[in-house]
C-alpha positions in Angstrom: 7.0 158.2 112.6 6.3 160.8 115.2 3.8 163.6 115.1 7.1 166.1 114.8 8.6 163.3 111.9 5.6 162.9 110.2 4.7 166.7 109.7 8.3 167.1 108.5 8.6 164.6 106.1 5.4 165.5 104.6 6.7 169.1 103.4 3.9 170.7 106.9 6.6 172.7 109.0 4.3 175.4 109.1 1.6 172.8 110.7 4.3 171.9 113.4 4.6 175.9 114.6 0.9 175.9 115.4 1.3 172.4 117.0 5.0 173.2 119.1 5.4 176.2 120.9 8.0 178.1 119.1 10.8 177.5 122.2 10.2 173.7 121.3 11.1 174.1 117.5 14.3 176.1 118.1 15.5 173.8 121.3 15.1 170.9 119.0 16.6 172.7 116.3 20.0 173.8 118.2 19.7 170.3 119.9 20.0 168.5 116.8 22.7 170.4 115.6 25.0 170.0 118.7 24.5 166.4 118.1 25.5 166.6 114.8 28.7 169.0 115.5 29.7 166.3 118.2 29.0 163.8 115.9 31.3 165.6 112.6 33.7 166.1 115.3 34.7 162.8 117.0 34.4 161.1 113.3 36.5 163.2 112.1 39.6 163.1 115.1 39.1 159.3 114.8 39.9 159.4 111.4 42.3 161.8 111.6 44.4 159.3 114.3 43.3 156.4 111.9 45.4 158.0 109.1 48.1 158.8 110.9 48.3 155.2 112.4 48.0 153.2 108.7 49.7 155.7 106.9 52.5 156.8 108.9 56.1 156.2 107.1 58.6 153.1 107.7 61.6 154.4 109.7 64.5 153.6 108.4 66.4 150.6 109.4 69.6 150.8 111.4 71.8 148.0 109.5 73.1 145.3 111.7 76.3 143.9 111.7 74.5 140.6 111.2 72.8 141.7 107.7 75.8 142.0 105.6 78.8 139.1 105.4 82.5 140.4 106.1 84.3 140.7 103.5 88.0 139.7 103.2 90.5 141.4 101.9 92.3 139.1 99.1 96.0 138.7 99.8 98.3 137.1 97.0 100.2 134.1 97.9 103.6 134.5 97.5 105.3 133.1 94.6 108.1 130.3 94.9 
């Protein structure tokens, strides 16, 4: 750990204001955040297109003329 990490973990932000000038603290503070917003972002339009792809419903099938036999009509054979 860094001198920043290590005075933050420890429970000393007030050590790190005499340490950083104030500018620092609140560029790394905004910096960190943007990351985080670009971060929440792009995970969440990947998933968002990840859901749609796995999820999406079947389309219906057009039947074929191949899928189903013809049928024939039944004629009755004359009688003698």
């Amino acid at each position: 750990m860094g001198t920043a990490d290590g005075g933050l973990a420890g429970g000393g932000a007030e050590a790190l204001r005499g340490t950083f000038s104030s500018h620092t603290l609140h560029a790394a503070f905004a910096s960190g955040l943007n990351t985080a917003t670009v971060v929440a972002g792009v995970t969440g339009t990947l998933a968002g297109a990840l859901i749609l792809v796995l999820v999406r419903a079947p389309r219906p099938r057009r039947p074929s003329p191949l899928d189903s036999p013809i049928r024939e009509e039944r004629v009755p054979a004359p009688r003698p």
